[in-house]
N, C-alpha and C positions, 0 to 999 in steps of 0.2 A: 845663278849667281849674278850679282851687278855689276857696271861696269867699272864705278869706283874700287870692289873687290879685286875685279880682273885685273885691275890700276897696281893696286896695294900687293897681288901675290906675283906679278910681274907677267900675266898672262896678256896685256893689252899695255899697249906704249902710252907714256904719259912726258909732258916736260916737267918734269919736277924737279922743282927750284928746293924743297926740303925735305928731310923726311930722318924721323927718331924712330926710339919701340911704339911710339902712339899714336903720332899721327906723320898725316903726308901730306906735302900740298906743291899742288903743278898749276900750270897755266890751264884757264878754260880753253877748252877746241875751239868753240864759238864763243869770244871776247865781246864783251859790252864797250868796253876800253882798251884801249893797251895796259897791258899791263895786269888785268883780268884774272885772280890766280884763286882758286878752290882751298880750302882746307878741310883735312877728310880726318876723321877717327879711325885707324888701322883697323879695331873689330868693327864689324857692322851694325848698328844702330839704326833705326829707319827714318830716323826724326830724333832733332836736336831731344824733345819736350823727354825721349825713355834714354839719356843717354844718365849713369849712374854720376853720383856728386863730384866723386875723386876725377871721374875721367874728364866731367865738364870744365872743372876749376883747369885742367891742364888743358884743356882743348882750348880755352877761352884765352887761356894767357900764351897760347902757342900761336893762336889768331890775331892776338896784340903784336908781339915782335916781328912777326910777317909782314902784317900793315905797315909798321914801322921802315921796313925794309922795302917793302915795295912803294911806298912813298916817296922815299929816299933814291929809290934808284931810278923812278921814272919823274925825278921831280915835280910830283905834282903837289897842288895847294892844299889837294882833300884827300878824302878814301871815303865810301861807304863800304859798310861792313855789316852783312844780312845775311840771315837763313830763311829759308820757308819753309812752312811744316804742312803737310798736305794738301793735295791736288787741289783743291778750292783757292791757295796759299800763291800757287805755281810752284808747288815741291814738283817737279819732274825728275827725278832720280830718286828714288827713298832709299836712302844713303846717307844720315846724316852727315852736311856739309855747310862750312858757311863762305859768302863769296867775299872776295876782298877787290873792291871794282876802283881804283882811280880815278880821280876828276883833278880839273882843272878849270881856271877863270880865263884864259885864253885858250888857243887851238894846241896842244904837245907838239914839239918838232916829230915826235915818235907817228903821230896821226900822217903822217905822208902815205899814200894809197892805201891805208886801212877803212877797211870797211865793215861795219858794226854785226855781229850776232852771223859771220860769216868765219871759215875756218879761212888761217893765215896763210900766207908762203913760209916754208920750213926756217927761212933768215927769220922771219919774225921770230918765230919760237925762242928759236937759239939765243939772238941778240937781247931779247927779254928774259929769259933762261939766266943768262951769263951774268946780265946787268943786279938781277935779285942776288943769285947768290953773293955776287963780291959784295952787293949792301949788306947782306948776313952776317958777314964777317965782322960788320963793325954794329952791330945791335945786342 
């Protein structure tokens, strides 16, 4: 079983900022950004490319309001928003997932002792855990 699975049947801890019947989405363990959060299809898929019509149209637009959210709650200027689809790609989980990473054209105040593609101190989590959901509310 994967570990996004182990994530989704509650077998492996995750910070998850959302989560409906279809999908879920928590903070990357190893952030590129602050603010760095997954979004995962609840059944398992291996890759965006086999995931069925119905479920992509709601994956897709469940990965909009996130973005949205996560924007907003770590005010940043940007977001990139990407999937990779096999190992040539840098799929390194085959779990269909796509990331939602925050930018900025200056330094975040949140960037104080964060260090990139490294796991956080547990405040991190939380503080960026707390800060999405309350942006959720108003998306």
């Amino acid at each position: 079983m994967c570990i996004f699975c182990n994530i989704i049947q509650g077998k492996d801890t995750a910070y998850i900022v959302y989560s409906d019947d279809n999908v879920v989405a928590f903070l990357d363990k190893y952030p590129i950004t602050p603010g760095h959060t997954l979004v995962v299809p609840k059944n398992h898929y291996d890759n965006f490319l086999e995931i069925p019509d119905n479920v992509s149209f709601y994956l897709c637009s469940s990965v909009r309001k996130i973005a949205i959210a996560v924007k907003k709650a770590l005010d940043a200027d940007g977001v990139r928003i990407l999937t990779n689809i096999g190992k040539s790609a840098g799929q390194v989980i085959f779990h269909s997932h796509f990331h939602i990473i925050p930018t900025w054209s200056h330094d975040p105040p949140i960037l104080k002792n964060f260090v990139p593609r490294k796991e956080q101190p547990k405040e991190y989590y939380e503080y960026i855990q707390k800060a999405i959901i309350e942006s959720l509310k108003n998306v």
